[in-house]
C-alpha positions as CSV (number, residue, x, y, z in Angstrom):
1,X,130.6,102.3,86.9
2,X,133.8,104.2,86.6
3,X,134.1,108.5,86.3
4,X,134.5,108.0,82.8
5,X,130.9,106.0,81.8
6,X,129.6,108.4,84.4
7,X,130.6,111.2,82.0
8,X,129.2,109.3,78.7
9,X,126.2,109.0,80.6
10,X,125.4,112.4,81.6
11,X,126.2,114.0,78.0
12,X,124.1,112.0,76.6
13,X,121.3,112.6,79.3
14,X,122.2,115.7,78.4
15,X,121.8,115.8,75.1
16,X,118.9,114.3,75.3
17,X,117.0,116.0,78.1
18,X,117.7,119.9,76.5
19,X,113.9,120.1,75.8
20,X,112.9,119.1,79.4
21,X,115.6,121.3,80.8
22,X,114.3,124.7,78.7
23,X,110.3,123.6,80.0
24,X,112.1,124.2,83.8
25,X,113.7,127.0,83.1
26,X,110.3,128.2,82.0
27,X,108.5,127.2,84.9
28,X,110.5,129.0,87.4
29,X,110.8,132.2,84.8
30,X,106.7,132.2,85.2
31,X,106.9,131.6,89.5
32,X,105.1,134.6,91.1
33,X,107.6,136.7,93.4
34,X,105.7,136.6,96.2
35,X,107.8,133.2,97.4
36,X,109.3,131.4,99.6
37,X,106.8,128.8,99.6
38,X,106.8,126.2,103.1
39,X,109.9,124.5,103.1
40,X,108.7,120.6,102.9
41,X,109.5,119.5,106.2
42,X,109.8,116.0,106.2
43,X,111.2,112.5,107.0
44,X,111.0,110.0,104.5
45,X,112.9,107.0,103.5
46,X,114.2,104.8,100.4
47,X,114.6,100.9,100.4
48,X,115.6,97.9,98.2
49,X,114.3,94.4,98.4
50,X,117.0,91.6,97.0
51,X,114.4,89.2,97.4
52,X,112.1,90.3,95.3
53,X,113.5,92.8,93.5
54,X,110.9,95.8,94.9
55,X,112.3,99.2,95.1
56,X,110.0,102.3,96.9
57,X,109.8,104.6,99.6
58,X,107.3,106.0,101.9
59,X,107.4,109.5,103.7
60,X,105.8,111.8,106.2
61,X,105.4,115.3,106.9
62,X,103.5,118.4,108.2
63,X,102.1,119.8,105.4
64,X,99.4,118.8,103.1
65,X,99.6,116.2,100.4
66,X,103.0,115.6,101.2
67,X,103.1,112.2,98.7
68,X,102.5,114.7,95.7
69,X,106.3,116.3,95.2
70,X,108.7,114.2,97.5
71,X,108.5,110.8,96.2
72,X,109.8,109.6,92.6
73,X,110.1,105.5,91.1
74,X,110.4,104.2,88.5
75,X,110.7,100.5,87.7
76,X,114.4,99.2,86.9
77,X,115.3,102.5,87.3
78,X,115.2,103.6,91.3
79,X,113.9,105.9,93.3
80,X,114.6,109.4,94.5
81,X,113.0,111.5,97.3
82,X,113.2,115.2,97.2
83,X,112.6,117.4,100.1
84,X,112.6,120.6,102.5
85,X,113.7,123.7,100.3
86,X,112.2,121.9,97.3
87,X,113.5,121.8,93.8
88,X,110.8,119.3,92.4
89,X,112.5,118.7,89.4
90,X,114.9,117.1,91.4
91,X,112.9,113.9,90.9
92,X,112.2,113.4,87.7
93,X,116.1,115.0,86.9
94,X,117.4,111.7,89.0
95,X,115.3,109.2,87.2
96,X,116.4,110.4,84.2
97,X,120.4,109.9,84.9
98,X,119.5,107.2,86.9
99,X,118.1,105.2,83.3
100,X,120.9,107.0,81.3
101,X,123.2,104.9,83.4
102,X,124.6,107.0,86.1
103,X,125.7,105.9,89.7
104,X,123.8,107.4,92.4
105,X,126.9,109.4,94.1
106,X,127.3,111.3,90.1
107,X,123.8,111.8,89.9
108,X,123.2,114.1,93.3
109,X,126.5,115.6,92.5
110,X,125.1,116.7,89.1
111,X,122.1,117.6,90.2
112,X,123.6,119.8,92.7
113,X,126.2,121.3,90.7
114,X,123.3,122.1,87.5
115,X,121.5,123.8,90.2
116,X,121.1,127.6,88.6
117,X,119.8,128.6,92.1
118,X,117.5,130.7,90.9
119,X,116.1,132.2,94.5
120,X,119.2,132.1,96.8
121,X,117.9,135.3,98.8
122,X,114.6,132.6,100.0
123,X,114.7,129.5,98.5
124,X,118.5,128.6,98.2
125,X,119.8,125.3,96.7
126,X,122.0,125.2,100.1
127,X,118.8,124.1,102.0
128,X,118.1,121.2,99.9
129,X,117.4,117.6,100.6
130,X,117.3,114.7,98.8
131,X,118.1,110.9,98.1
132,X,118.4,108.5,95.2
133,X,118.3,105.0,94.9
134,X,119.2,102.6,91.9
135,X,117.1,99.4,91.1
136,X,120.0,97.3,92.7
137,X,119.8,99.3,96.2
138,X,122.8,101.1,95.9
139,X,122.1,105.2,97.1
140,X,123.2,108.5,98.0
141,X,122.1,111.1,99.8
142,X,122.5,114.9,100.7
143,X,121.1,117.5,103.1
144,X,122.1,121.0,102.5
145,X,124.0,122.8,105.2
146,X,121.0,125.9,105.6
147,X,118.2,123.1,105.5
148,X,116.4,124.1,108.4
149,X,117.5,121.6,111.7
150,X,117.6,118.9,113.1
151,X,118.4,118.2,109.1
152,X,120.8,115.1,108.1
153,X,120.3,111.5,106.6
154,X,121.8,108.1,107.3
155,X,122.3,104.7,105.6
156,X,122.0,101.3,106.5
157,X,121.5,98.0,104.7
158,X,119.5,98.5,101.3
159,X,117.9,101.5,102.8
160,X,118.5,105.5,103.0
161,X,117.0,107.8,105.5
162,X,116.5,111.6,105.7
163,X,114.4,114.3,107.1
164,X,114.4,117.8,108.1
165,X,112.8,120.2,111.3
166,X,113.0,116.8,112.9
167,X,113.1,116.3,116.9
168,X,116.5,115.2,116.0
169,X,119.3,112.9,114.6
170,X,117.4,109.7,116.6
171,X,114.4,110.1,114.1
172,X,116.8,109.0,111.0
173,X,118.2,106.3,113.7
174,X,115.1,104.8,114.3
175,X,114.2,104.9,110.7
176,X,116.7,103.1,109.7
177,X,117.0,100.6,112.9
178,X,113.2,99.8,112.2
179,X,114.0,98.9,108.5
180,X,116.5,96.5,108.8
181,X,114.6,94.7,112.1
182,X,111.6,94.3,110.5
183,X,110.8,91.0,108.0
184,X,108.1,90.9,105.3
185,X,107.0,93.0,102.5
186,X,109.1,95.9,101.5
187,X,105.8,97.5,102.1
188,X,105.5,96.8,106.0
189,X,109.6,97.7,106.0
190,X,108.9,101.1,104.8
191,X,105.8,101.3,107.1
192,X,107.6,100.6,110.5
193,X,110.6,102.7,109.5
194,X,108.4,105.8,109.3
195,X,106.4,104.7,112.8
196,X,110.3,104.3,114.1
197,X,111.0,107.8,113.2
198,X,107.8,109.1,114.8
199,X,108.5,107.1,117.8
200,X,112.0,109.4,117.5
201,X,110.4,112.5,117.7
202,X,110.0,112.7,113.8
203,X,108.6,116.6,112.3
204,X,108.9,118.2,115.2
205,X,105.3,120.4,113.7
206,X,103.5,117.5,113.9
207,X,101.9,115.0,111.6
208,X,99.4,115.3,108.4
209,X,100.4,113.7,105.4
210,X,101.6,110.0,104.6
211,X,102.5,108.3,101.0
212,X,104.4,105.8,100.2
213,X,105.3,104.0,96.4
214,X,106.7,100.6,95.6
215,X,107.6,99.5,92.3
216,X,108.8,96.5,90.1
217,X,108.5,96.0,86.2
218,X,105.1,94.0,86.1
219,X,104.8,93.7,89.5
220,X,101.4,95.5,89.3
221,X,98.0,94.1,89.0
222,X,96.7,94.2,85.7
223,X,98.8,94.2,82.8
224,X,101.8,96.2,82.0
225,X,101.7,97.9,85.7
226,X,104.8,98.6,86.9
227,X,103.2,99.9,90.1
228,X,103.6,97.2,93.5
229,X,102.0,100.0,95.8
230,X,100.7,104.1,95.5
231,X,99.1,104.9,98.9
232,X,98.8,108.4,99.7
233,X,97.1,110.1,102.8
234,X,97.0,113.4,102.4
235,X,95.3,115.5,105.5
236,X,94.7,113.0,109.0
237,X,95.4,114.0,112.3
238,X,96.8,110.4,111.7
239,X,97.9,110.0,108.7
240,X,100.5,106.7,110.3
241,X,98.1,105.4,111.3
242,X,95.7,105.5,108.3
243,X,98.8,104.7,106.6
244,X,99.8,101.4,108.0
245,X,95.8,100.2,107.8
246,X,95.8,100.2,104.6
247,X,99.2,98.9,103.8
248,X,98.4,95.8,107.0
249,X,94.4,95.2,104.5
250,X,96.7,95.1,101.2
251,X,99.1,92.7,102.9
252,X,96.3,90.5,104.5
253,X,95.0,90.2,100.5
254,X,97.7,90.0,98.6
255,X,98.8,87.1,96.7
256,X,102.5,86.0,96.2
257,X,103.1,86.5,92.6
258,X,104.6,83.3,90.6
């Protein structure tokens, strides 16, 4: 899509999302000044399946419940993960240009650039980190330059990887090595990409929360579930671990879909 439907796209995402918009503006007019909250120090990574058409991502971090503000899919749309200085509105912000049409690249650039910044002094936009997806594969990514280091991403074949307070740049390496070496479900791609970065180093805090989301229109059980895969493990010593049995049971049970 060329800079032209890009701009169609977002004024009429625009126009259309001025309700949504005024609710955030609201919700960070009613934020208690006692912040900064924890910076969400993560890794977590985005990935495409051609094969069967599966989008998702899967991430881990030091802090509690980590599955509950980082990850973001959506069926035919993408994905988006958003992550150390948080602006969780990130996520939902992505999926929206994302279905109004927009290309990855214009949609963090947007994102970015709509930023109001509303706490620079302890919660600046310049320490974000995040990473979008489209349903065909195609991503971008950015890590703010005062997100706290190790802090950076990397690409690679149908995936995106990024993380922050990491042991270092091998973590995203091994993420991304361990996606495109391993075969199978999307599922067990996303699972030993996240083991790769904790081989790396990964948070250099430590471990305690896991999720990971997977997505396809109809590729749920049930009817009308768009939802392949919502795992979350929110406080383990191991939450990897706990992680990849339950993603290794679903794979043992699963049946191909027709």
């Amino acid at each position: 899509m060329d800079r032209e439907a890009d701009a169609l796209a977002l004024r009429r995402w625009l126009a259309a999302a001025f309700v949504l918009s005024a609710a955030i503006v609201s919700l960070h007019a009613q934020v208690p000044s006692n912040l900064p909250f924890p910076p969400v120090a993560t890794f977590s990574i985005l990935g495409y399946d051609p094969d069967s058409g599966e989008i998702g991502g899967a991430v881990q971090s030091r802090v509690f419940s980590v599955g509950n503000g980082v990850l973001w899919a959506e069926a035919d749309v993408g994905v988006a993960a958003t992550q150390a200085i948080v602006d969780v509105s990130y996520g939902p912000k992505a999926l929206a240009l994302l279905r109004a049409g927009m290309t990855p690249s214009a949609i963090v650039k947007a994102i970015l650039d709509s930023d109001r910044d509303p706490r620079p002094q302890d919660w600046t936009k310049e320490g974000r980190q995040f990473a979008v997806m489209d349903a065909k594969g195609n991503y971008a990514a950015y890590t703010g330059p005062q997100a706290t280091p190790w802090a950076g991403n990397k690409g690679g074949k149908f995936c995106t990887a990024q993380g922050n307070i990491l042991a270092g740049e091998a973590v995203v390496n091994g993420m991304v090595d361990a996606f495109e070496q391993t075969s199978g479900h999307l599922s067990l791609r996303l699972m030993a990409a996240l083991d790769g970065g904790q081989a790396a180093g990964g948070d250099k805090r430590g471990m305690q929360s896991a999720a990971m989301i997977i997505v396809k229109k109809n590729g749920g059980v049930w009817l009308n579930n768009d939802v392949v895969l919502r795992l979350q493990v929110d406080d383990s010593p191991e939450p990897l671990k706990e992680l990849r049995r339950v993603v290794e049971k679903w794979n043992a049970g699963r049946r191909p879909r027709r």
